[in-house]
RODREN-638227 format. One record per residue (C-alpha): residue in three letters; z, x, y. Coordinates in steps of 0.5 Angstrom, whole numbers, plus 500, padded with zeros to 3 digits. Layout:
BEGIN
AlaZXY
...
***
This chain:
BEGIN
Unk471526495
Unk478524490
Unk477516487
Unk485517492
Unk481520498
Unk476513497
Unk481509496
Unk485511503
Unk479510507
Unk477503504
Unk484501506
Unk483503513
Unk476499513
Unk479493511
Unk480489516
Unk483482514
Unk489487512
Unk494488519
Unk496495520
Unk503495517
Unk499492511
Unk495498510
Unk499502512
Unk504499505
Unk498500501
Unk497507503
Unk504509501
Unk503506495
Unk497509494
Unk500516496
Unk507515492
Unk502514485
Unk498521487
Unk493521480
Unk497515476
Unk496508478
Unk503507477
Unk507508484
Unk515506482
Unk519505488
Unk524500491
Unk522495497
Unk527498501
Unk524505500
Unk518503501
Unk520500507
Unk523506510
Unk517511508
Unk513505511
Unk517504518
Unk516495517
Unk521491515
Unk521489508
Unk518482509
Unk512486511
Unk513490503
Unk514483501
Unk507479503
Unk503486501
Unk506486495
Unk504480493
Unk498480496
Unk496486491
Unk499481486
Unk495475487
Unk489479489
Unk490486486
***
C-alpha cells in the first residue's frame, strides 16, 4: 500500500475529525500526490471540497496546530 493510500484510510478512521474535516484533509492529500506540499487557495479547496470556507479554515488550522 502507497504511504498516500495509507494515509487516506487513517483520515477515514479518525474519528475526532468531522466528515467535512476529513474530507478537507483528503483533498489535501490528493492535491499534493507524491510531494508533501499541496498549493492551493481557500477558496478552491473549499469548492473541491463542497464546505464552506470557515470549515477549510478550522482544518487548516487544526494541520497547523497539530500537524
Amino acid at each position: 500500500m502507497k504511504d498516500q493510500e495509507l494515509l487516506l484510510e487513517a483520515i477515514d478512521h479518525y474519528e475526532l475529525l468531522t466528515p467535512s474535516r476529513q474530507l478537507v484533509f483528503k483533498n489535501l492529500v490528493k492535491l499534493s500526490g507524491n510531494k508533501n506540499v499541496a498549493i492551493t487557495s481557500i477558496k478552491t479547496l473549499s469548492e473541491i471540497s463542497k464546505v464552506g470556507r470557515p470549515t477549510v479554515y478550522e482544518t487548516v488550522e487544526i494541520l497547523e496546530n497539530h500537524g
